[in-house]
Backbone as JSON Lines, residues from 0, in Angstrom:
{"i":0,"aa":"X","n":[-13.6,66.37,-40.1],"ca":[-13.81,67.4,-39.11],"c":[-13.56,68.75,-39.74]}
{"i":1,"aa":"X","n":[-14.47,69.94,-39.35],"ca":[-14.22,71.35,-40.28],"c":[-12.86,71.92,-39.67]}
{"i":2,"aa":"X","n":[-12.05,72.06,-40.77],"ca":[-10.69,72.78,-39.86],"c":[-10.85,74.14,-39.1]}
{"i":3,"aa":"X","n":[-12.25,74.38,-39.41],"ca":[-12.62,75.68,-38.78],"c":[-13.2,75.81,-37.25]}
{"i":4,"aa":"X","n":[-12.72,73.83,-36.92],"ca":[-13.11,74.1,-34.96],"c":[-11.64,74.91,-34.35]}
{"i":5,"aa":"X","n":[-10.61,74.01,-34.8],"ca":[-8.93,74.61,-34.37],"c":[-9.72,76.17,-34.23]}
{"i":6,"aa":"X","n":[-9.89,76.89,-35.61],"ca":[-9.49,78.76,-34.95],"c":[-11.03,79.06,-33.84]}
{"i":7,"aa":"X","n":[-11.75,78.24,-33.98],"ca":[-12.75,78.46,-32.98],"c":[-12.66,78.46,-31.91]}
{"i":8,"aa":"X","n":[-11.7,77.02,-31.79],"ca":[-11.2,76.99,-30.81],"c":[-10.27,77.9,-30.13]}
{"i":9,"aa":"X","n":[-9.16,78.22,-30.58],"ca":[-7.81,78.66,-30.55],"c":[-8.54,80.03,-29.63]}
{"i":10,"aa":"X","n":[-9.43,81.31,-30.86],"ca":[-9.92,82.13,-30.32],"c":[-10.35,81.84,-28.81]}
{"i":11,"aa":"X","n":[-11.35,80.84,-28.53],"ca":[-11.99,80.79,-27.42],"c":[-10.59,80.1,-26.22]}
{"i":12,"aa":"X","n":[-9.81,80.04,-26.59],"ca":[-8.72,79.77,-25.71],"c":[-7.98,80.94,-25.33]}
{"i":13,"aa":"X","n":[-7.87,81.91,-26.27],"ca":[-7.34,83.04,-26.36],"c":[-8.1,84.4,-25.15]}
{"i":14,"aa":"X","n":[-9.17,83.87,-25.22],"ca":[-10.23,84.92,-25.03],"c":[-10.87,84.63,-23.3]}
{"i":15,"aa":"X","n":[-10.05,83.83,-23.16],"ca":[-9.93,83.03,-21.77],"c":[-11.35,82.35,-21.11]}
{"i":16,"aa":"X","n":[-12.08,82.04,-22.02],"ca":[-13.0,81.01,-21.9],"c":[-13.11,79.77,-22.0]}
{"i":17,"aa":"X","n":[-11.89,79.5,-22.39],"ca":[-11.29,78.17,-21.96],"c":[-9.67,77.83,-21.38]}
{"i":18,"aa":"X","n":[-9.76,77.42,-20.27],"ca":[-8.34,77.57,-19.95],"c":[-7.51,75.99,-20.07]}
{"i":19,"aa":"X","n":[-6.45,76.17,-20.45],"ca":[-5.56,74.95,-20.96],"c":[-4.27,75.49,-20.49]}
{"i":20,"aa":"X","n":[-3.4,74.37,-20.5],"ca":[-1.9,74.25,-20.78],"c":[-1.69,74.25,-22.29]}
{"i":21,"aa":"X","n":[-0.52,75.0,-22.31],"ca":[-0.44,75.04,-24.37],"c":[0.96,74.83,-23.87]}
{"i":22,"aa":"X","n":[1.95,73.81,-24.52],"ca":[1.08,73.08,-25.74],"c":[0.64,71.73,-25.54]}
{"i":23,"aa":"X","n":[1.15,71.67,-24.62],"ca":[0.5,70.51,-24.12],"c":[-0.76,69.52,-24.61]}
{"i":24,"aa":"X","n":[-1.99,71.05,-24.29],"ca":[-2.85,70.75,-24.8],"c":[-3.35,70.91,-26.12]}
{"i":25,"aa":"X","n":[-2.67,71.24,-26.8],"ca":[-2.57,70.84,-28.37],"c":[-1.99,69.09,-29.31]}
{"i":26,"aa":"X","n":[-0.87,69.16,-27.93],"ca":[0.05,67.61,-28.47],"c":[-1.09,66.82,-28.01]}
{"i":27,"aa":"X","n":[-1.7,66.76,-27.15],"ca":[-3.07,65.87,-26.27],"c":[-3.75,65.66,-27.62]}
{"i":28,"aa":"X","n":[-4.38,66.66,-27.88],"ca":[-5.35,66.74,-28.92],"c":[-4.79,66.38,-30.35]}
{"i":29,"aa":"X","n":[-3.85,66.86,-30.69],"ca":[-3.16,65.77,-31.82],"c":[-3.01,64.07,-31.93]}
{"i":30,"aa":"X","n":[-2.56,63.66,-30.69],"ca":[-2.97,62.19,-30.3],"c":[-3.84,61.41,-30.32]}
{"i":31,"aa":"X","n":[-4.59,62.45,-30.08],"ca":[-6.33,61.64,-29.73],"c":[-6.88,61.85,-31.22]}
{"i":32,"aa":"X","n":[-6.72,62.63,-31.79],"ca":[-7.41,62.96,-33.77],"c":[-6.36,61.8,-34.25]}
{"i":33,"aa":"X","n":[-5.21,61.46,-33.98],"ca":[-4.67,60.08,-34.91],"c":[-5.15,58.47,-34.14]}
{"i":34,"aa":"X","n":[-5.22,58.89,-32.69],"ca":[-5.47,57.53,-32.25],"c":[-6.5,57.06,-33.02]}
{"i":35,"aa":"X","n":[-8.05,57.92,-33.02],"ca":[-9.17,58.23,-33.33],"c":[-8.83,57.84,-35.05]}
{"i":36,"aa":"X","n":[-8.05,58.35,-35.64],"ca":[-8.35,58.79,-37.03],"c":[-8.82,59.45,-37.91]}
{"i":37,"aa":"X","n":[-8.95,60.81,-37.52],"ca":[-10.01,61.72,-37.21],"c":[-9.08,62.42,-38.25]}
{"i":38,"aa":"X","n":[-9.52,63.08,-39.63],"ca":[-9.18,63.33,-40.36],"c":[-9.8,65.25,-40.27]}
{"i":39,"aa":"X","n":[-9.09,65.95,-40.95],"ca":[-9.3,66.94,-40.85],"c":[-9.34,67.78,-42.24]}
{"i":40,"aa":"X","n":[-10.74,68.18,-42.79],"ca":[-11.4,68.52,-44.19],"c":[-10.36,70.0,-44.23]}
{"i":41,"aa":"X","n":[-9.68,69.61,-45.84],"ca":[-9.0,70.94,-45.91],"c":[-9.9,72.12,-46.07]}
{"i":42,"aa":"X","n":[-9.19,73.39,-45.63],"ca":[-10.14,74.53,-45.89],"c":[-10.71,74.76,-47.51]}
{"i":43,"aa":"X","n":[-11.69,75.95,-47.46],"ca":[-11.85,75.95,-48.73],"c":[-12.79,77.18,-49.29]}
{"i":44,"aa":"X","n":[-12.69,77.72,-50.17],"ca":[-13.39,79.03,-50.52],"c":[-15.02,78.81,-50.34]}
{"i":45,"aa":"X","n":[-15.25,77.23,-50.97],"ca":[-16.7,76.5,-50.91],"c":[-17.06,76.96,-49.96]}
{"i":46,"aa":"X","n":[-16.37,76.36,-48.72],"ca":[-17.08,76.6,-47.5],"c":[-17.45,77.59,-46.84]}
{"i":47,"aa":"X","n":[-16.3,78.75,-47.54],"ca":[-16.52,80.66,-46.65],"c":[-18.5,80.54,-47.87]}
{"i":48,"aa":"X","n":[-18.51,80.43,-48.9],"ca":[-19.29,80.69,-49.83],"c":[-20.58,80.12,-49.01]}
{"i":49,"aa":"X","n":[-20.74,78.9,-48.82],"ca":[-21.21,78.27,-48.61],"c":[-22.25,78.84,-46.81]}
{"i":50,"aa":"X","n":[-21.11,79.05,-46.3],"ca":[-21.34,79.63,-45.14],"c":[-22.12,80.7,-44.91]}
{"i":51,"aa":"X","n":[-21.67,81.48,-46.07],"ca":[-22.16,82.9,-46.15],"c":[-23.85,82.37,-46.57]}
{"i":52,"aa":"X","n":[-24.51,81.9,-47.21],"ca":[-25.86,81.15,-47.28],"c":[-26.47,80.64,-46.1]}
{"i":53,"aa":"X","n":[-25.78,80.15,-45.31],"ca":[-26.32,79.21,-44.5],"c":[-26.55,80.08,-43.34]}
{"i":54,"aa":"X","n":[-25.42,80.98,-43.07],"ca":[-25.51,82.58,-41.6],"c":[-26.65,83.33,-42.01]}
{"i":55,"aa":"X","n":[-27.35,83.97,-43.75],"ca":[-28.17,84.47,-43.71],"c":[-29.31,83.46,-43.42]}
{"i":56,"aa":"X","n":[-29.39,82.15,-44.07],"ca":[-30.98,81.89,-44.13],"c":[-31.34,81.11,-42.27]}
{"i":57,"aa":"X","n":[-30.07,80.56,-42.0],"ca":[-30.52,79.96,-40.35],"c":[-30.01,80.99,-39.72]}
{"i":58,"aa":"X","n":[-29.81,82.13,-39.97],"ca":[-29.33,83.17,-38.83],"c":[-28.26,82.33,-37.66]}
{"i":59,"aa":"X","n":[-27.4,81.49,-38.57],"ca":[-26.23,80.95,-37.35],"c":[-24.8,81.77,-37.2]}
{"i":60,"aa":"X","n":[-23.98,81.04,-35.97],"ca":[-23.39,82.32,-35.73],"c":[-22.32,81.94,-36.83]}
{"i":61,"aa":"X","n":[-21.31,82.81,-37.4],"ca":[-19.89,82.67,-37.75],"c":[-19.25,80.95,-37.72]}
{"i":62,"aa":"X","n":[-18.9,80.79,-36.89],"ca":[-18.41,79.94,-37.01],"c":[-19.45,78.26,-36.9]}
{"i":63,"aa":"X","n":[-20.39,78.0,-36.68],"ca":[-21.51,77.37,-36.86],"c":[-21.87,77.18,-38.25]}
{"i":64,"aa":"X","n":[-21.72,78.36,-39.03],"ca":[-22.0,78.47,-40.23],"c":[-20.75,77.91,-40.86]}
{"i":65,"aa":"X","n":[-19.56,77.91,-40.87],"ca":[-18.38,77.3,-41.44],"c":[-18.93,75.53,-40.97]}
{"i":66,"aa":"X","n":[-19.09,75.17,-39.45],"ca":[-18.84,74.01,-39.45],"c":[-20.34,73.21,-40.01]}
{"i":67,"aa":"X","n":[-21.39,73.82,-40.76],"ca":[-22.13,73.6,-41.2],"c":[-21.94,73.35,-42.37]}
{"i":68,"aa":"X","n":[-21.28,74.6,-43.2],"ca":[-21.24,74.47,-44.87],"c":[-20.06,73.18,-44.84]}
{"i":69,"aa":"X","n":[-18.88,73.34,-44.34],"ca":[-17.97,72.57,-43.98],"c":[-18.95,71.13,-44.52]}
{"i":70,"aa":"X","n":[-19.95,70.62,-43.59],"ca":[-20.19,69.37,-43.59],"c":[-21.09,69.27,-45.01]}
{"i":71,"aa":"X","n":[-21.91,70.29,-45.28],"ca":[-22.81,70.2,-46.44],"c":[-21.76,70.01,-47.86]}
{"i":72,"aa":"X","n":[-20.66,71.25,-47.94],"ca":[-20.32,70.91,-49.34],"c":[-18.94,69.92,-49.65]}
{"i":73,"aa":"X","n":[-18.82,69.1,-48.29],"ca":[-18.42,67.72,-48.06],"c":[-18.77,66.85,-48.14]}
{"i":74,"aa":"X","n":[-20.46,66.68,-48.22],"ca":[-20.91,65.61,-47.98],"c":[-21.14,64.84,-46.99]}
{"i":75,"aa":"X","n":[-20.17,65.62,-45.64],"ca":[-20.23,64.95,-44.3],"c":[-21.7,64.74,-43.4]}
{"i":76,"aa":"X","n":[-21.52,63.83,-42.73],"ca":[-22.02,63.98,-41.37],"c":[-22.03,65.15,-40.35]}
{"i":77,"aa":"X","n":[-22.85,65.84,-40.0],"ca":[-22.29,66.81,-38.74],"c":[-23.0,66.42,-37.58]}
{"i":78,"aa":"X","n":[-22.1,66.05,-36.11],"ca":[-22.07,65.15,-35.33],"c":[-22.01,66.39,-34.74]}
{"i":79,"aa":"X","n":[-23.34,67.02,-33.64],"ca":[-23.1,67.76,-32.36],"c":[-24.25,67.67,-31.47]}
{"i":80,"aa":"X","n":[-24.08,68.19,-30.25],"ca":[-25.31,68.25,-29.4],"c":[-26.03,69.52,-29.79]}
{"i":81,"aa":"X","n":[-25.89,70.37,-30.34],"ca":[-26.82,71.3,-30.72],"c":[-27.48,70.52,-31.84]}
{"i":82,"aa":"X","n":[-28.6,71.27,-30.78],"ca":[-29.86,71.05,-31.93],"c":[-30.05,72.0,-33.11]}
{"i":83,"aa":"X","n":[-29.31,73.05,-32.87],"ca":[-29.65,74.2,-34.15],"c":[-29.31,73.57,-35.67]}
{"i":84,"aa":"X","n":[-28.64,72.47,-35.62],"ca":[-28.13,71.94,-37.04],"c":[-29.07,71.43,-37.94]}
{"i":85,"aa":"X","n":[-30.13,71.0,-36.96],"ca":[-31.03,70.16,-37.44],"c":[-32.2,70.96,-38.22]}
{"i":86,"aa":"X","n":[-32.22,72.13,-38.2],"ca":[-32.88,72.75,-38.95],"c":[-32.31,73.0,-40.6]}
{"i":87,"aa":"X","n":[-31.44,72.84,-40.62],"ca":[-30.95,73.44,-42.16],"c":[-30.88,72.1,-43.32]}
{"i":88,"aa":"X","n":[-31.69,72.56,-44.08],"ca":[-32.07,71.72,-45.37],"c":[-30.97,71.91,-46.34]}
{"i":89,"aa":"X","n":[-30.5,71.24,-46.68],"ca":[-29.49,70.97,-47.65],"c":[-30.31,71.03,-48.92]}
C-alpha cells in the first residue's frame, strides 16, 4: 500500500471532509491493515521522482501521482475504482 494514502488521508481528515473519531479511528484502521496483512511500501525519493513524471504526462493530481509511481517503481498492483489509473503506461 503507498504510505502516501495515511497523509492523504490525514489532510482530508484535517480539512473536515472526512469526519472520524481520532484515535480511535486510526487504532480501527491499524487492526484491519494487520488482520488483512496489508503491508505498507516504505517511502522513497523514487517515488516523489517518479511522481513528478507521471503528474506531468497524465496530468494527475498530487497525490494520485505518488500512489501511482508508488505502485509503478514497486512493481505493485494498483487496486482502485478510478478509472484514471488505467491510462498510464508504464
Amino acid at each position: 500500500m503507498s504510505p502516501y494514502a495515511f497523509l492523504e488521508l490525514d489532510l482530508l481528515i484535517m480539512s473536515g471532509k472526512i469526519e472520524v473519531k481520532i484515535p480511535i479511528f486510526y487504532e480501527a484502521l491499524k487492526k484491519t491493515f494487520s488482520y488483512y496483512d496489508i503491508e505498507v511500501v516504505k517511502p522513497s525519493l523514487k517515488h516523489l521522482m517518479k511522481g513528478w513524471e507521471l503528474r506531468e504526462k497524465y496530468n494527475l493530481t498530487y497525490f494520485d501521482s505518488l500512489h501511482a509511481s508508488t505502485a509503478v517503481v514497486e512493481n505493485e498492483t494498483l487496486i482502485s475504482y478510478d478509472n484514471k489509473y488505467s491510462d498510464i503506461q508504464i
